[in-house]
Structure formats: structure tokens, C-alpha cells
C-alpha positions as a Python dict, from the first residue, in 0.01 Angstrom:
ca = {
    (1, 'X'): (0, 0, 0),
    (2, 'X'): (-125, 373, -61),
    (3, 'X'): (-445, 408, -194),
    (4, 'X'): (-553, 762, -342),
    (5, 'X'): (-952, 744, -303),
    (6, 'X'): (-952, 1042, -475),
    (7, 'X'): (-780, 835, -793),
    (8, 'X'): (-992, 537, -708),
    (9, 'X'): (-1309, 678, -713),
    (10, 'X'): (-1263, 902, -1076),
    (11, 'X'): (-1121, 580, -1252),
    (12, 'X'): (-1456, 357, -1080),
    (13, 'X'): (-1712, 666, -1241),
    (14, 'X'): (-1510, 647, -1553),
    (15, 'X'): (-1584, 229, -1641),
    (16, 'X'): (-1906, 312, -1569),
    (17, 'X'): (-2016, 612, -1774),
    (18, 'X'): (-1837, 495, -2102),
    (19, 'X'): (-1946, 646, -2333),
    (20, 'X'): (-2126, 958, -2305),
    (21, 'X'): (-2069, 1294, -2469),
    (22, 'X'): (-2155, 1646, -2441),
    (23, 'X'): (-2100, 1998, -2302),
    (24, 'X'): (-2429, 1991, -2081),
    (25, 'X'): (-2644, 2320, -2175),
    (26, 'X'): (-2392, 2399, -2413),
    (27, 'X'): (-2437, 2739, -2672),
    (28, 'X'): (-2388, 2718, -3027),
    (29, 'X'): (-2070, 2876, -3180),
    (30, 'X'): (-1846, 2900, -3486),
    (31, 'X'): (-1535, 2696, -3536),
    (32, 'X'): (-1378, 3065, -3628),
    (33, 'X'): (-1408, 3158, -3226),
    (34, 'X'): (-1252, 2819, -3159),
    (35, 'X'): (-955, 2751, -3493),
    (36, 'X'): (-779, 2600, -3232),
    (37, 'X'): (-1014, 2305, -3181),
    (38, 'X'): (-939, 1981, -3406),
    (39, 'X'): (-1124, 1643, -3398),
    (40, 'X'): (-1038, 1343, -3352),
    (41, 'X'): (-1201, 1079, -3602),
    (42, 'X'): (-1134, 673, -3686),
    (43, 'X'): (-1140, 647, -4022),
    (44, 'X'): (-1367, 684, -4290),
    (45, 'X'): (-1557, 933, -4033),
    (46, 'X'): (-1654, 835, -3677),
    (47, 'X'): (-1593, 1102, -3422),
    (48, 'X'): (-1388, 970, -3157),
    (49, 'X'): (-1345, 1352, -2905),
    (50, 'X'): (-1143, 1624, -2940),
    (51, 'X'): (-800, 1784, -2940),
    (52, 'X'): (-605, 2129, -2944),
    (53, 'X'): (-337, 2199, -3218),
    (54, 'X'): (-46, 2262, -3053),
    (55, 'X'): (195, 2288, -3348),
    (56, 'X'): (103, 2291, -3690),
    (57, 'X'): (182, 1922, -3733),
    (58, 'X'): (103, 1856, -3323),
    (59, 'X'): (-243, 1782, -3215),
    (60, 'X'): (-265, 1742, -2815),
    (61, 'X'): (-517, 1503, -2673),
    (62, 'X'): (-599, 1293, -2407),
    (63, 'X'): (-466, 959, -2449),
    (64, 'X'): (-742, 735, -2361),
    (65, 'X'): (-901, 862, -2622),
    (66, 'X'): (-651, 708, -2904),
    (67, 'X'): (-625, 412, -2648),
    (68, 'X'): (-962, 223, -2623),
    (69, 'X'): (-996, -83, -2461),
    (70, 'X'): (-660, -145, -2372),
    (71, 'X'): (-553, -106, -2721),
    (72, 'X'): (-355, 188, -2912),
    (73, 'X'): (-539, 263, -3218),
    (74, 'X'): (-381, 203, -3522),
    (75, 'X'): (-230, 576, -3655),
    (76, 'X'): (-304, 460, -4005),
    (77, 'X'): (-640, 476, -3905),
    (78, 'X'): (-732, 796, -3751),
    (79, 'X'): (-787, 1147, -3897),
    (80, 'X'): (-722, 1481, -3735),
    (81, 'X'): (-1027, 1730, -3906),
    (82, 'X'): (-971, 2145, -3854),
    (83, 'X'): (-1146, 2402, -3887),
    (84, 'X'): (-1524, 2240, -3959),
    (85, 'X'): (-1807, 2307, -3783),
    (86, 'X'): (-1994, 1989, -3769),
    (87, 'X'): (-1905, 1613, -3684),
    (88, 'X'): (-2109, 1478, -3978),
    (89, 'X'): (-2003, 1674, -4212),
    (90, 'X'): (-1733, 1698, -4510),
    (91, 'X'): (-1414, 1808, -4356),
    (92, 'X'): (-1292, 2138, -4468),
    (93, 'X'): (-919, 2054, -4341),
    (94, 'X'): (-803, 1730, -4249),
    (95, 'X'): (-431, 1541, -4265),
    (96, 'X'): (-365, 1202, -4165),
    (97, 'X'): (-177, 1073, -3854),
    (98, 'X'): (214, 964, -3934),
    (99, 'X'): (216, 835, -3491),
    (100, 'X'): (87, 889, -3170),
    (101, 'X'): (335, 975, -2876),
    (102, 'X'): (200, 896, -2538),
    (103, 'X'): (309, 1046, -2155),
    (104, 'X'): (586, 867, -2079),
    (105, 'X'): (361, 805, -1738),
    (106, 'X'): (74, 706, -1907),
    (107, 'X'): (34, 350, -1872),
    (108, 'X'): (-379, 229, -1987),
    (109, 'X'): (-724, 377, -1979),
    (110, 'X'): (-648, 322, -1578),
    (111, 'X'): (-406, 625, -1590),
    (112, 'X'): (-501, 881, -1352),
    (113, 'X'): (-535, 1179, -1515),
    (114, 'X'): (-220, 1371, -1438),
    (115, 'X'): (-29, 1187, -1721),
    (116, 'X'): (-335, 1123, -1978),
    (117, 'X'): (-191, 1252, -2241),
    (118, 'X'): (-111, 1159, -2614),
    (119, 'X'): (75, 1353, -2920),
    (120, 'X'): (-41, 1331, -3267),
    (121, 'X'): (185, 1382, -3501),
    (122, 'X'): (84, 1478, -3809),
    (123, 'X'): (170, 1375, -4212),
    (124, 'X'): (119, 1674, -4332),
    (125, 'X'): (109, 2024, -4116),
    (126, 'X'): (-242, 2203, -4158),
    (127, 'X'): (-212, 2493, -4365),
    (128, 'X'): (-250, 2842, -4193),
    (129, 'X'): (-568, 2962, -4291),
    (130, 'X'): (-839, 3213, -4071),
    (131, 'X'): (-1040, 2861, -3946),
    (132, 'X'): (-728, 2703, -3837),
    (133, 'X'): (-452, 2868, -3563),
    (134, 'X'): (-258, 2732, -3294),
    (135, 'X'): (-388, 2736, -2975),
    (136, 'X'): (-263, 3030, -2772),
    (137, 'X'): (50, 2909, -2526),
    (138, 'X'): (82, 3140, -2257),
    (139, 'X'): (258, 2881, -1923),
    (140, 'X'): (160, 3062, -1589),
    (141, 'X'): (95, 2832, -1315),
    (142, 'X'): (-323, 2822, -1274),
    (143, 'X'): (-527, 2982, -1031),
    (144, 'X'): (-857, 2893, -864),
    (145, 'X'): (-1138, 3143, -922),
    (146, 'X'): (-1010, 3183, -1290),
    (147, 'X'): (-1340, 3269, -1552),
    (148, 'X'): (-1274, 2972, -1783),
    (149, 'X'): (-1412, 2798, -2131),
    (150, 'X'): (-1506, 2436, -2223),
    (151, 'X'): (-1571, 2352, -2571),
    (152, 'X'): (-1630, 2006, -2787),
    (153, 'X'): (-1950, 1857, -2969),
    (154, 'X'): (-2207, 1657, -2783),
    (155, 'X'): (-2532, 1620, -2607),
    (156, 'X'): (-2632, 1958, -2456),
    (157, 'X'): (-2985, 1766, -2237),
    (158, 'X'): (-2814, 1600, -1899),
    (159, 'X'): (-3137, 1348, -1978),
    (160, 'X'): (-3030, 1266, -2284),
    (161, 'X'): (-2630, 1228, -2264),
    (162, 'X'): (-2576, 946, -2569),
    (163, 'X'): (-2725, 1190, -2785),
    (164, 'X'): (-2401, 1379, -2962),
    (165, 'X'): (-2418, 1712, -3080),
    (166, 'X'): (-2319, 1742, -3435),
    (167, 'X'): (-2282, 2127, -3413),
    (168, 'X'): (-1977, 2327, -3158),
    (169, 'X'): (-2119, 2406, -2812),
    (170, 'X'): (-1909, 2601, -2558),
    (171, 'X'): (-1985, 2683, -2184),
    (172, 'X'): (-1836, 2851, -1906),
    (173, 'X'): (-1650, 2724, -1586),
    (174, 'X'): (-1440, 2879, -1297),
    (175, 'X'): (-1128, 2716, -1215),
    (176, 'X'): (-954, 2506, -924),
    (177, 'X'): (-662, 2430, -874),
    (178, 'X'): (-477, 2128, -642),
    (179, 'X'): (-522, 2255, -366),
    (180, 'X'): (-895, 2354, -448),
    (181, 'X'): (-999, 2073, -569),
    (182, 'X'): (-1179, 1836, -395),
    (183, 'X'): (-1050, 1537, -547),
    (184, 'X'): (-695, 1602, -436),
    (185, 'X'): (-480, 1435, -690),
    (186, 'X'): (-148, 1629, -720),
    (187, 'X'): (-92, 1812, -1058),
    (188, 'X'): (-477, 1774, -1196),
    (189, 'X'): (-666, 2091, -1211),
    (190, 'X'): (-1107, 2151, -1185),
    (191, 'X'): (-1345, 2402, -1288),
    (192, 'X'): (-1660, 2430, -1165),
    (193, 'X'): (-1977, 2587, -1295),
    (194, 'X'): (-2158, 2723, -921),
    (195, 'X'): (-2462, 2812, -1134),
    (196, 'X'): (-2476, 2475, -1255),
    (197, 'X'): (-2587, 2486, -1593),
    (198, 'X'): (-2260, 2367, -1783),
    (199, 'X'): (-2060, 2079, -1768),
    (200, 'X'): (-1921, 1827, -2019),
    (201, 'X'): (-1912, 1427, -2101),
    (202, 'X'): (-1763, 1184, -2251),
    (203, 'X'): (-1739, 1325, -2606),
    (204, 'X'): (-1590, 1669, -2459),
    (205, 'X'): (-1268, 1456, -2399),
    (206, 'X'): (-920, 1637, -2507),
    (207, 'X'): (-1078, 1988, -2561),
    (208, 'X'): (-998, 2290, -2461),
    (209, 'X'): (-979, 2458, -2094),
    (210, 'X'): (-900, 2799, -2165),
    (211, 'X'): (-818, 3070, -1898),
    (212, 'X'): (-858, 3393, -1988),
    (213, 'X'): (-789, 3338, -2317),
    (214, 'X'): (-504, 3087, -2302),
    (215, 'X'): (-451, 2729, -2297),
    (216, 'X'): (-443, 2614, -1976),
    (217, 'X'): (-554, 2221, -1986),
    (218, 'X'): (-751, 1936, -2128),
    (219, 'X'): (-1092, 1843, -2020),
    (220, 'X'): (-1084, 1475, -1876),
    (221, 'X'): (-1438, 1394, -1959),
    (222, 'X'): (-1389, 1044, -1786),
    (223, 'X'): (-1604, 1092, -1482),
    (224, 'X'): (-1946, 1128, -1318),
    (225, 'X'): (-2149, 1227, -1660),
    (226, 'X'): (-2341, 1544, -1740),
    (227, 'X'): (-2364, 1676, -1406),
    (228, 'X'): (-2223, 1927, -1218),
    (229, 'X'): (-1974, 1837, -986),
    (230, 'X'): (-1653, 1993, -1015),
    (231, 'X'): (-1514, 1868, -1369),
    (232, 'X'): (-1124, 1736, -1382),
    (233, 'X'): (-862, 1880, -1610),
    (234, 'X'): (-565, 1764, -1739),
    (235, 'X'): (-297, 2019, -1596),
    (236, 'X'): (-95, 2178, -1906),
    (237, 'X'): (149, 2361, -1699),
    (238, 'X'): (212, 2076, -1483),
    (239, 'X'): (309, 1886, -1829),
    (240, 'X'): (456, 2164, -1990),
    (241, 'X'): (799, 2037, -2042),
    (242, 'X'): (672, 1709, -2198),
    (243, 'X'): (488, 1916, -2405),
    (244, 'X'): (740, 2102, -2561),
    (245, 'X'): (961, 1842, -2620),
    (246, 'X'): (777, 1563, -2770),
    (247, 'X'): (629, 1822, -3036),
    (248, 'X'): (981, 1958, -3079),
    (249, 'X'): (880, 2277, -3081),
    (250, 'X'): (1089, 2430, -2791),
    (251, 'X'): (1280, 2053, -2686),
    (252, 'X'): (1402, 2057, -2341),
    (253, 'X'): (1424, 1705, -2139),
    (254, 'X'): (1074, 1577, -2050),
    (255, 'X'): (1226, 1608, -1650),
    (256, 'X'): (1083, 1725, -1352),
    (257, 'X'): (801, 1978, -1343),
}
């Protein structure tokens, strides 16, 4: 049988950092740089990680992080919050979940993570307003050497990773691609901070990796925590066609790359 020790040895760090959180070092922002960014809560509040709004009734995350334990969460009881700044406090926008539409590859919290991906469907679409936007689409096949941004709330002290952040924290990354990246799973993407000062955790999962300027993947926070080896993403492009169609906003069969 084939064994991918690249696969093998991300899924091992993942058991046994659960749970940490945090863009490492991370800078203070305002949702308004970020409308894009939505969390993820289990009702009445906890923060669960983060996720991108695709469509105005489509919120993109990672699936492990609506599939815990080897259990789908109940859609009845999360909450998708927009444009607020904090994790603690009173949600400025938020609509509840009608379902949650997983890869059709995606399998358990054991999925590598060129498939880890979940839909959330929406009751109600978010209203258009200046905090909340759709994240910018633009599907070019990534680059290595790209200047990139991480975003998502959590600890910003490597020493003290369990420690969330309750305020927005960004940081900066350069990108790999496959071929790059030294893990060498097909169709996953990595950025990499050389000055090592940034890098996220556990509570970074499902938000953003932007490109110059546009949506290019998911950070896959399920791996060696708060340091600073190259970080995996969750390839967008690679995914694109999924993508589309599940949120029906362009549908086209889920097929081939």
C-alpha cells in the first residue's frame, strides 16, 4: 500500500496540537479591511474558527472545523457572525445555518487537506452593507514567491498558544505552491514567513489566504502549532469547480480539476 509521509506526518501533528489558536505575532486590524471574513460560532456564542463569504448566502470553510470528533455538527446549531470585530462581543450581523455541504472527497477530521472543505449555506443572505462584501474571486493558478495575507482571531505569543485573541490580527506570508512545498501533497498550497515572525494555529482555521489581493485558499491550521514552518493551505483553484457549483453561483459539474 502507498503511504504519503508527507499526509502522514500533517494528520500525526494535527491529533496532537488540538486545539490551539492564533495568528502568531499577529497586528491588530479592522473588520472593514477584512468584510470578507465571517466566523464561525456554536450556538449561543462559542467561537469555533473562521470562514470567507463566498456568496451572500455561502460561507466557505474548512470542514473539520464543522466536523469535530468524528461528528457533523448539528446546522441548527451554529451561527455564521459578519462584519464584527471581536469574538466576545454582540454580533453586528449574523444569520443562521439552513446546512452544511461537505467535499464530496472529504471523508473525517483524517482528510488530508486537499479536500477539507465544507459549504455553509445560509437562512438568510447577509445584507450588503460597507462591513460585509464577498470575498474577491479572481481563479489564476498560484504561484510560489507570491506576497500573501493570513487573517483570523487568536493568540498572537507562540508561548502562550491556548490563549485566543478576541480582537482581528493579520500577518504576512509568501506563497508555495506543489511543487514548492516541502510537504508534497498534490493540489495543497504553503506560505511561508522567511522572517519568521507570523504564522497561525488552530483558531486561524478556514480564513483567508489572500494573494495579491484575491482569494486564493484556506488556511489549514491543523499542524505543527505557532511556529514557523511552512504553513499548509487549502488550494482554492485546485477546488474551484466544486466551489462554484455547490454554492450555485456559476454551477458547472464538480469534475476534474
Amino acid at each position: 500500500m502507498f503511504v504519503n509521509w508527507g499526509v502522514l506526518l500533517l494528520l500525526l501533528e494535527c491529533l496532537s496540537n488540538y486545539p490551539t489558536a492564533g495568528i502568531i505575532n499577529g497586528v491588530n486590524t479592522q473588520i472593514k479591511h477584512f468584510p470578507y471574513l465571517m466566523q464561525i460560532r456554536r450556538k449561543p456564542s462559542t467561537f469555533l474558527c473562521a470562514g470567507v463569504l463566498y456568496a451572500r448566502h455561502a460561507v466557505l470553510t474548512v470542514a473539520h472545523c464543522v466536523y469535530r470528533y468524528s461528528n457533523e455538527l448539528n446546522p441548527d446549531d451554529l451561527l455564521v457572525v459578519g462584519g464584527t470585530q471581536t469574538t466576545n462581543g454582540v454580533p453586528r450581523y449574523k444569520e443562521e445555518v439552513a446546512a452544511v455541504r461537505y467535499h464530496m472527497n472529504f471523508a473525517s477530521r483524517f482528510t488530508t487537506p486537499q479536500w477539507d472543505l465544507a459549504m455553509i449555506r445560509l437562512k438568510h443572505p447577509f445584507p450588503p452593507t460597507h462591513d460585509i462584501k464577498n470575498v474577491p474571486i479572481h481563479w489564476v493558478l498560484p504561484v510560489s514567491r507570491v506576497f500573501c495575507l493570513i487573517a483570523g482571531w487568536g493568540s498572537k505569543n507562540a508561548t502562550h498558544p491556548h490563549v485566543k485573541q478576541v480582537k482581528l490580527n493579520y500577518g504576512f506570508l509568501t506563497s508555495l505552491n506543489a511543487v514548492s512545498c516541502p510537504y508534497k501533497i498534490k493540489d495543497i498550497l504553503c506560505g511561508v514567513d522567511k522572517e519568521k515572525k507570523y504564522a497561525s494555529c488552530w483558531g486561524d482555521d478556514g480564513g483567508p489566504f489572500m494573494c495579491e489581493g484575491k482569494f486564493t485558499g484556506l488556511i489549514w491550521a491543523c499542524h505543527r502549532a505557532c511556529d514557523h514552518t511552512p504553513e499548509t493551505i487549502v488550494n482554492a483553484y485546485s477546488n474551484r469547480r466544486w466551489i462554484e457549483w455547490i454554492a450555485h453561483v456559476n454551477p458547472i459539474p464538480p469534475q476534474g480539476p
